[in-house]
N, C-alpha and C positions, 0 to 999 in steps of 0.2 A: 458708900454704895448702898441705895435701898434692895434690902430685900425682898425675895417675890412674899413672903408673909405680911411683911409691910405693907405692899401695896396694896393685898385685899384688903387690909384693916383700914387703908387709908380711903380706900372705894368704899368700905363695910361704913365707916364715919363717913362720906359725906353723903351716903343715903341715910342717916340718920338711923343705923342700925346698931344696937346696944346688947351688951351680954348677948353676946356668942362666944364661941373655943373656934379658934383657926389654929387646924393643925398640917404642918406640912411634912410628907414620908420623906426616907431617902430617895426617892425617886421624885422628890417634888412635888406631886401630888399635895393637892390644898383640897382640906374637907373640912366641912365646917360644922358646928354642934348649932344649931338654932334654937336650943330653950324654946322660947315663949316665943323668941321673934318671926314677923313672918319671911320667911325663905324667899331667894330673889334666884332665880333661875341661872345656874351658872353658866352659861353660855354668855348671858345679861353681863354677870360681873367680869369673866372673861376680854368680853369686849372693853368694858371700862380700865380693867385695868392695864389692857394695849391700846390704851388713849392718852394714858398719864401719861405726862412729858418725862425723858430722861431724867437722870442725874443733870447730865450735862446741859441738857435743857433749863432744868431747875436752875443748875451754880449760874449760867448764863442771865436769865430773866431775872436773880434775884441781884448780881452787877448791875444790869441797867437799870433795878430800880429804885437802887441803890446809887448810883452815877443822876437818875433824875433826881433823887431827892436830895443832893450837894447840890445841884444847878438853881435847884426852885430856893433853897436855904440864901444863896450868895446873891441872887437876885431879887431875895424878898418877898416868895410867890408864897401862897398855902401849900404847902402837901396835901396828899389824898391820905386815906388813914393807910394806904397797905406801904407808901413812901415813910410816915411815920414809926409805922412799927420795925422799920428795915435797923432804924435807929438806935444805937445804944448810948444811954448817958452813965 
Protein backbone atom coordinates (compact mmCIF):
# COMPACT_ATOMS: atom_id res chain seq x y z
CA UNK A 1 0.00 0.00 0.00
CA UNK A 2 1.47 3.55 -1.06
CA UNK A 3 1.60 5.99 1.33
CA UNK A 4 0.05 9.31 1.29
CA UNK A 5 4.02 10.58 1.79
CA UNK A 6 4.73 8.52 -0.95
CA UNK A 7 2.64 9.91 -3.22
CA UNK A 8 3.76 13.49 -2.81
CA UNK A 9 7.33 12.40 -3.15
CA UNK A 10 6.23 10.55 -6.19
CA UNK A 11 4.35 13.89 -7.63
CA UNK A 12 7.40 15.95 -5.87
CA UNK A 13 9.79 13.54 -8.53
CA UNK A 14 7.94 13.64 -11.53
CA UNK A 15 8.00 17.56 -11.49
CA UNK A 16 11.44 17.37 -11.19
CA UNK A 17 11.59 18.55 -7.81
CA UNK A 18 14.78 17.79 -5.66
CA UNK A 19 15.94 18.25 -1.84
CA UNK A 20 12.87 18.84 -0.13
CA UNK A 21 11.73 17.30 3.63
CA UNK A 22 8.04 16.03 3.33
CA UNK A 23 6.77 15.72 6.44
CA UNK A 24 3.63 14.08 7.44
CA UNK A 25 1.75 14.87 11.36
CA UNK A 26 -0.42 12.46 13.07
CA UNK A 27 -3.16 14.03 11.69
CA UNK A 28 -1.86 13.54 8.02
CA UNK A 29 -1.11 16.85 7.30
CA UNK A 30 1.86 16.85 4.65
CA UNK A 31 4.29 20.06 4.75
CA UNK A 32 7.01 20.38 3.16
CA UNK A 33 10.59 22.20 3.75
CA UNK A 34 11.46 23.65 0.06
CA UNK A 35 15.24 24.58 0.61
CA UNK A 36 16.41 26.23 -2.52
CA UNK A 37 13.56 24.60 -4.43
CA UNK A 38 10.87 26.48 -5.92
CA UNK A 39 7.48 25.71 -4.18
CA UNK A 40 4.50 24.35 -6.29
CA UNK A 41 1.24 25.51 -4.68
CA UNK A 42 -0.31 22.88 -2.81
CA UNK A 43 -3.66 22.92 -4.09
CA UNK A 44 -1.41 22.11 -7.47
CA UNK A 45 0.15 19.04 -5.78
CA UNK A 46 -3.04 18.11 -4.03
CA UNK A 47 -4.74 17.75 -7.23
CA UNK A 48 -1.95 15.54 -8.71
CA UNK A 49 -1.68 13.48 -6.24
CA UNK A 50 -5.75 12.62 -6.52
CA UNK A 51 -4.83 11.81 -10.14
CA UNK A 52 -2.40 8.95 -9.30
CA UNK A 53 -3.88 5.91 -10.13
CA UNK A 54 -4.56 3.39 -7.16
CA UNK A 55 -2.51 0.59 -5.85
CA UNK A 56 -4.92 -1.34 -7.55
CA UNK A 57 -4.86 0.56 -10.47
CA UNK A 58 -1.12 0.33 -10.47
CA UNK A 59 -0.91 -3.94 -9.55
CA UNK A 60 -3.78 -4.05 -12.46
CA UNK A 61 -1.90 -1.99 -15.50
CA UNK A 62 1.55 -3.37 -14.43
CA UNK A 63 -0.41 -7.40 -15.26
CA UNK A 64 -1.33 -6.27 -18.55
CA UNK A 65 1.79 -5.06 -19.37
CA UNK A 66 3.21 -7.63 -18.27
CA UNK A 67 0.56 -10.20 -19.94
CA UNK A 68 1.46 -7.85 -23.29
CA UNK A 69 4.94 -8.32 -23.11
CA UNK A 70 4.65 -12.69 -22.83
CA UNK A 71 2.25 -12.21 -26.00
CA UNK A 72 4.77 -9.80 -28.18
CA UNK A 73 7.98 -12.46 -26.70
CA UNK A 74 5.92 -15.69 -28.06
CA UNK A 75 5.03 -14.10 -31.21
CA UNK A 76 8.29 -12.47 -32.06
CA UNK A 77 7.20 -8.79 -31.80
CA UNK A 78 9.54 -5.96 -30.22
CA UNK A 79 8.63 -4.84 -26.84
CA UNK A 80 8.31 -1.18 -25.98
CA UNK A 81 10.89 -0.27 -23.33
CA UNK A 82 8.16 0.00 -20.23
CA UNK A 83 7.07 -4.05 -21.55
CA UNK A 84 10.94 -4.68 -21.24
CA UNK A 85 11.62 -3.28 -18.08
CA UNK A 86 8.37 -5.44 -16.59
CA UNK A 87 11.09 -8.25 -17.16
CA UNK A 88 13.28 -9.99 -14.92
CA UNK A 89 16.14 -12.22 -15.99
Amino acid sequence: MTTKIEKYAKVLDNNNVKDVILRCDENGVISIDWKDATPIDMATLDAEVAALPSDEEEAANLANLKASAKQKLVAGEPLTEQEADTLVL
